[in-house]
C-alpha positions as CSV (number, residue, x, y, z in Angstrom):
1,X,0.0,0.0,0.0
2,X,2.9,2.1,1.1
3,X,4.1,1.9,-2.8
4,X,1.2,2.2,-4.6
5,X,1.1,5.6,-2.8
6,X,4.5,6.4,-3.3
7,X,3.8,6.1,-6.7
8,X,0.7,8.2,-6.7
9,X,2.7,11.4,-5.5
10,X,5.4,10.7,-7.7
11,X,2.9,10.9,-10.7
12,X,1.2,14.5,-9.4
13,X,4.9,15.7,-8.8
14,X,5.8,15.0,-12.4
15,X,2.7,16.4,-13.7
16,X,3.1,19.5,-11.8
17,X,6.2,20.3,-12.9
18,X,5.4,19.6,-16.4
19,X,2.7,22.2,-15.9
20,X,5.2,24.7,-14.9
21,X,8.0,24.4,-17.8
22,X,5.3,24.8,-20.2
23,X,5.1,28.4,-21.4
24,X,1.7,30.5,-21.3
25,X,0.4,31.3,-25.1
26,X,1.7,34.7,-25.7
27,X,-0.7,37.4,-26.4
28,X,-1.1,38.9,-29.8
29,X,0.4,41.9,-30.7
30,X,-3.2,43.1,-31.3
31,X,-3.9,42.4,-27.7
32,X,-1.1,43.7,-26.0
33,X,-1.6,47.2,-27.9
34,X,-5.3,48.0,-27.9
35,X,-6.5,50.1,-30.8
36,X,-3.4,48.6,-32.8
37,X,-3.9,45.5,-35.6
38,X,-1.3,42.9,-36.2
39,X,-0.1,43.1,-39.9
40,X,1.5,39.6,-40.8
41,X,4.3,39.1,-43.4
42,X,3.4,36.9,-46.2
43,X,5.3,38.1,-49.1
44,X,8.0,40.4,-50.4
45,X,5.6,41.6,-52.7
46,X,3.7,45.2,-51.8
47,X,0.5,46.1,-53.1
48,X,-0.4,48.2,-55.9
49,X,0.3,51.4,-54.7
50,X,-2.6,53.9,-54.6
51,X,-1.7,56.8,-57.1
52,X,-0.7,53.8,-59.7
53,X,-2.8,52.2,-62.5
54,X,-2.4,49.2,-64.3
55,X,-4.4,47.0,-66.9
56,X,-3.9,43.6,-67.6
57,X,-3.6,41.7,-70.8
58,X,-3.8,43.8,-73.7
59,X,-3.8,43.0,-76.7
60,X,-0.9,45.0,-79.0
61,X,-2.1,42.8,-81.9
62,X,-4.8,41.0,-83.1
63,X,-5.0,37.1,-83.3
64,X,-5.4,34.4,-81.8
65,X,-1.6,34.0,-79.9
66,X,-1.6,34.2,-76.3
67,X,1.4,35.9,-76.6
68,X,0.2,38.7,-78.0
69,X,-0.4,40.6,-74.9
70,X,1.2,43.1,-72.5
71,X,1.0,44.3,-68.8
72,X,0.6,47.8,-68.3
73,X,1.5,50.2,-65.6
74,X,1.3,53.9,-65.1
75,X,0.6,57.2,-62.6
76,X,-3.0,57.3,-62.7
77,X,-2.3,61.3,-62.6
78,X,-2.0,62.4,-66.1
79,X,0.7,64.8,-65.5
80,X,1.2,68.3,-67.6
81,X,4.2,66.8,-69.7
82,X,4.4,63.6,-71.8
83,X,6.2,60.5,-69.3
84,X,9.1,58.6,-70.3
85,X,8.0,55.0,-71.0
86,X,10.1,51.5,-70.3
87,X,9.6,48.4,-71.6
88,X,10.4,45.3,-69.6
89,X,11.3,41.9,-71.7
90,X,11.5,39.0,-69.8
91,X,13.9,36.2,-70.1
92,X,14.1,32.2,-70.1
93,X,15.8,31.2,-72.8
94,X,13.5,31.8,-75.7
95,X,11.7,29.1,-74.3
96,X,9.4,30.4,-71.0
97,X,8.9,32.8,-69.1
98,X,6.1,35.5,-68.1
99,X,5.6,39.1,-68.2
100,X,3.6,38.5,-64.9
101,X,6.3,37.0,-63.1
102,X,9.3,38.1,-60.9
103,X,11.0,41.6,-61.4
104,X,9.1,42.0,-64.9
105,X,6.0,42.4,-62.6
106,X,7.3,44.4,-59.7
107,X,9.8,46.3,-61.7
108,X,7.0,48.2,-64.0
109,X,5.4,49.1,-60.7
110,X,8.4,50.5,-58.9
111,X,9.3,52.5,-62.0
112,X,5.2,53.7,-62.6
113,X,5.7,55.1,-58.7
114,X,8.9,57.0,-60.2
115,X,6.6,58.7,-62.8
116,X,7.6,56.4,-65.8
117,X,4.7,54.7,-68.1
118,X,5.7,50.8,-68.0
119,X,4.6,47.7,-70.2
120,X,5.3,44.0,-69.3
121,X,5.3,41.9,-72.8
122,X,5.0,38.5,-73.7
123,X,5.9,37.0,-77.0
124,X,6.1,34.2,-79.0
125,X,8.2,31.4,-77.5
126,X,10.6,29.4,-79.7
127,X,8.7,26.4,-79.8
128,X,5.9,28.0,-80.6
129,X,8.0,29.9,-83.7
130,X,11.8,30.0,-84.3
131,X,13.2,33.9,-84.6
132,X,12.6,36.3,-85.8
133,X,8.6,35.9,-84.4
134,X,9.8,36.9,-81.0
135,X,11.7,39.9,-82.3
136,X,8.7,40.6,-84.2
137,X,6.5,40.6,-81.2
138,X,8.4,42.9,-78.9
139,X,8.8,44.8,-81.8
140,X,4.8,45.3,-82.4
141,X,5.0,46.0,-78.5
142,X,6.9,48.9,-79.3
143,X,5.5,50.3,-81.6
144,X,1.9,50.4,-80.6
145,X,3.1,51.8,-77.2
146,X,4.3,54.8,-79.4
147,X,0.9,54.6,-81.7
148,X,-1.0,54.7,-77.9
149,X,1.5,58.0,-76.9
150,X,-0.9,60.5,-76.5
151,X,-4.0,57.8,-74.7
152,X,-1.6,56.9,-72.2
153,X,0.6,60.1,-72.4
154,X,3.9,58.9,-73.3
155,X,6.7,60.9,-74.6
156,X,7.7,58.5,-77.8
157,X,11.3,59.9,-78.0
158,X,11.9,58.8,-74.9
159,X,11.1,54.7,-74.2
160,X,13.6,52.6,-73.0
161,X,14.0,48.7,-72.0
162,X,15.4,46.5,-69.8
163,X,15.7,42.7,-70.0
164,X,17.8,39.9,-68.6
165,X,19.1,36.6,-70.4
166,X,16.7,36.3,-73.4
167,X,15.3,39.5,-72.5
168,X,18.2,41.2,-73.0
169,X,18.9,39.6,-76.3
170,X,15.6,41.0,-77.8
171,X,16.2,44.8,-75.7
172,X,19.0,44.7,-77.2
173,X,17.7,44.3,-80.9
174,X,15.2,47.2,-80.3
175,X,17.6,49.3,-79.7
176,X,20.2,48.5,-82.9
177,X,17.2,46.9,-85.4
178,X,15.9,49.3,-87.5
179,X,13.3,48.5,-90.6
180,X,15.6,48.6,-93.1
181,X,16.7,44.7,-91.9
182,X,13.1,43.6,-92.9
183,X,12.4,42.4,-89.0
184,X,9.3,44.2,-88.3
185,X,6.8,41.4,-88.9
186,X,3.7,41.5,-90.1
187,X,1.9,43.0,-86.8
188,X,0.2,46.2,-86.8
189,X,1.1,49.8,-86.2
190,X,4.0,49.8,-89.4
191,X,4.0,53.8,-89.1
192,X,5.6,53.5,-85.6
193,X,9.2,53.1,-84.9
194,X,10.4,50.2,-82.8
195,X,13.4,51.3,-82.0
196,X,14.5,52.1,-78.1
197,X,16.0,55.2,-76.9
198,X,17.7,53.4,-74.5
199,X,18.5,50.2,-73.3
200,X,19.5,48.0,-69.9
201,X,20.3,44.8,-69.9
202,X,22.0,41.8,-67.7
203,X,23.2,38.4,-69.0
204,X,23.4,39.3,-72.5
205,X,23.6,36.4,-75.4
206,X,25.4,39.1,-78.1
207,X,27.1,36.9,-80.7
208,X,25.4,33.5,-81.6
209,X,28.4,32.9,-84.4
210,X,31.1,32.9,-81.8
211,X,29.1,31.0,-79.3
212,X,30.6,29.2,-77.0
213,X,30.7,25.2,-78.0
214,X,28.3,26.4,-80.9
215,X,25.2,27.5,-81.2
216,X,24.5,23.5,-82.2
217,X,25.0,22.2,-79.1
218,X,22.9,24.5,-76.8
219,X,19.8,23.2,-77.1
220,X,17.2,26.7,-76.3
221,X,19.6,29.1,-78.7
222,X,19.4,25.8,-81.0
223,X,15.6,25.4,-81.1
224,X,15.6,29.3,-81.4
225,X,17.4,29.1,-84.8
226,X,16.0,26.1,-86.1
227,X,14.1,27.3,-89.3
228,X,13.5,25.1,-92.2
229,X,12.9,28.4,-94.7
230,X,16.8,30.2,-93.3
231,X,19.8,28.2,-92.1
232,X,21.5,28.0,-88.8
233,X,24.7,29.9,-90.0
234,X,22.9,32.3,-91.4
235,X,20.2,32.8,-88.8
236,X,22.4,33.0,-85.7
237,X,24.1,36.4,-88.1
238,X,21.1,38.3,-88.1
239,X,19.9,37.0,-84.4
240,X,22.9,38.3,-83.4
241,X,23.1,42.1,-81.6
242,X,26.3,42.3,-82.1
243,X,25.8,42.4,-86.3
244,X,24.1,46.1,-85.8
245,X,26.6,47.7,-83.4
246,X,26.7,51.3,-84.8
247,X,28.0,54.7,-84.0
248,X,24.4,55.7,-83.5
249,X,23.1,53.3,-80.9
250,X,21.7,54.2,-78.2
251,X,22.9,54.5,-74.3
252,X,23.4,51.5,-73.3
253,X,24.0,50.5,-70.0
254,X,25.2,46.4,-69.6
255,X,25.4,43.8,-66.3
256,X,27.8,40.7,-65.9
257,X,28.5,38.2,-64.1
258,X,32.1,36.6,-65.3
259,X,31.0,33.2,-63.3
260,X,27.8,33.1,-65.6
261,X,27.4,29.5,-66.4
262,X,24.7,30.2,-68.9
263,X,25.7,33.1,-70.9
264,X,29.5,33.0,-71.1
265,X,31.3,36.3,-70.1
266,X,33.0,36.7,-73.7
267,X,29.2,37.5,-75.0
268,X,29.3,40.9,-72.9
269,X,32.9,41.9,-73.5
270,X,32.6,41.2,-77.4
271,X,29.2,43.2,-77.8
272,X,30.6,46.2,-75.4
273,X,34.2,45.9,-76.8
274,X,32.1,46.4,-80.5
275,X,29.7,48.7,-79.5
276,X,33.0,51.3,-78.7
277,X,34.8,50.5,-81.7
278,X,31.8,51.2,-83.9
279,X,32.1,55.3,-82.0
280,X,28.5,54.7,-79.6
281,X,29.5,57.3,-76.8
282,X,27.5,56.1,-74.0
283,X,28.0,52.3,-72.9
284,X,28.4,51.7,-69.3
285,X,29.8,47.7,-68.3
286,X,29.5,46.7,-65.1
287,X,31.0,43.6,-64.9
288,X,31.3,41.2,-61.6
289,X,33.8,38.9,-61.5
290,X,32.6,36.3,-59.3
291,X,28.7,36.8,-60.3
292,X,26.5,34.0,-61.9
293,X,23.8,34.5,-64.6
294,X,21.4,36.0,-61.5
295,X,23.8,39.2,-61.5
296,X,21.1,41.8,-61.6
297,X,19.3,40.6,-58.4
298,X,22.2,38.9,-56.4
299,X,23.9,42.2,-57.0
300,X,20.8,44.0,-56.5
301,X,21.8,47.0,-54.3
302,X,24.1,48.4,-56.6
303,X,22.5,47.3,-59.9
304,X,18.5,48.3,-58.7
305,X,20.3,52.0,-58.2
306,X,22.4,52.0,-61.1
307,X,19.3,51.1,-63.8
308,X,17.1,53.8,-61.8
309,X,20.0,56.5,-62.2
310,X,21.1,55.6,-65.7
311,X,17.3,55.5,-66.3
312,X,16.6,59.5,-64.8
313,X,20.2,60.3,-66.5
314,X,19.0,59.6,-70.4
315,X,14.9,59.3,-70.5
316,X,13.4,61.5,-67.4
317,X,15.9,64.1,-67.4
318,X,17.6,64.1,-70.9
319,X,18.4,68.0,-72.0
320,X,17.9,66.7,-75.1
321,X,15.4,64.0,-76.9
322,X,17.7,61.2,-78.5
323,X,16.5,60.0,-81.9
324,X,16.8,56.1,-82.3
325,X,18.3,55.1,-85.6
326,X,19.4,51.7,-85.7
327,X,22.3,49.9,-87.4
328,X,23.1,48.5,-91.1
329,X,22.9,44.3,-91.1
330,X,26.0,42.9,-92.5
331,X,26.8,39.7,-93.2
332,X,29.9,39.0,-90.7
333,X,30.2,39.2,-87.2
334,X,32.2,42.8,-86.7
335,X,35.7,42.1,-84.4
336,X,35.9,43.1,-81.1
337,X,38.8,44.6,-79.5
């Protein structure tokens, strides 16, 4: 009897001090400061701001392509002057990808809060259509922002672009393309340009002739310049930004990441290296020696600034308007020094 008791306490002493080490529920920080509601942190991503407006979808050309659509974002005050405009392309390999997703979503919001008229664009992917249908797309982007310039009051000599990987492949060839290379497509708005007054770009395929183990052997740039009407050789020339460097292209301002597994360093040097040679007066590289093909957003507080400040410096504060012009397409890839 004696043990059965013992044990009996033993139990409740055990218990009680169980009790004890377990800690009270804490009180919310709505109940500990009355008149005060808890905000929880879901996401990185912040709301629409206010003062912003942005439409979904629209269509910059008839049809029946999905692709044919484009995000757009802009003050919802009109403003007394004509606003610089930027288009974002986004990247993944020719292949994939989304205007909606990532920076080519937040990105035309944080640079609509800075006063700028943004559109997000999709375009045909390269299984859908080898190139040029995607530089045809972005193109028609282009050019019915400027046919929309006054309904959504955009200054049309002052639109620039950014886009990474992919992105900044076809960026790039809005800003060097102009309609004498016969790349406009069959889309609408043919009494626009579609050439940039600026351009911004990270992870930059340049030169598809002096890629890298070929252009053969990498199976998105190969499925990209896979026609059966033009051949591979002569396709990967006139995908190629690096065939209309030109003394009058515009600013350009260029991200790197020598480590870039994807896009091999020698694609940025080349195309910067040509740009100079061929008298363009304002390239900026920024190149980071131990940076991978995520170099714009692993290097993001110093790149994020440096777009927004080359962005202020040649679109919303340019003394003077720059005319785009474009490049002449020839037939070999031009040297780089």
């Amino acid at each position: 009897m004696r043990y059965f008791v013992s044990r009996i306490l033993m139990g409740l002493f055990l218990l009680g001090l169980v009790t004890c080490l377990i800690p009270e529920p804490q009180k919310s920080s709505a109940q500990n400061q009355k008149g005060k509601k808890e905000v929880p942190i879901l996401s990185n991503i912040a709301p629409l701001p206010k003062d912003l407006k942005i439409v979904e979808d629209i269509e910059y050309r008839p049809g029946d392509r999905r692709a044919w659509k484009l995000n757009l974002v802009m003050p919802r005050e009109r403003g007394e002057k004509p606003r610089p405009a930027i288009i974002f392309v986004h990247g993944g390999g020719w292949s994939s990808g989304d205007k909606g997703r990532g920076i080519f979503k937040s990105g035309p919001v944080e640079y609509a809060s800075l006063g700028y008229v943004c559109i997000s664009v999709n375009y045909r992917l390269s299984d859908e259509d080898p190139f040029p249908a995607c530089l045809q797309d972005v193109k028609c982007a282009v050019r019915w922002l400027r046919a929309h310039a006054e309904k959504y009051n955009v200054d049309p000599d002052r639109i620039g672009g950014f886009g990474n990987s992919a992105g900044a492949h076809l960026v790039s060839l809005l800003g060097l393309v102009n309609k004498n290379q016969n790349l406009e497509g069959d889309g609408p708005w043919q009494d626009q340009s579609s050439l940039l007054n600026a351009v911004c770009v990270s992870a930059i395929p340049s030169d598809f002739v002096n890629w890298p183990g070929g252009a053969r052997n990498k199976r998105t740039l190969f499925q990209l310049l896979n026609s059966s009407e033009t051949s591979l050789e002569e396709l990967a020339i006139q995908a190629s930004p690096i065939t209309y460097v030109n003394k009058q292209a515009p600013p350009f301002l260029v991200f790197q990441g020598a480590g870039d597994r994807l896009v091999d360093v020698s694609q940025a040097d080349s195309f910067v290296a040509a740009l100079k040679t061929a008298g363009a007066v304002d390239i900026t590289y920024q190149r980071y020696p131990k940076a991978n093909h995520d170099v714009f957003t692993s290097h993001r507080r110093e790149t994020y600034p440096e777009m927004e400040a080359f962005f202020d410096r040649v679109l919303m504060n340019s003394p003077a308007k720059i005319k785009p012009t474009g490049g002449a397409y020839r037939k070999t890839i031009p040297a780089a020094s």
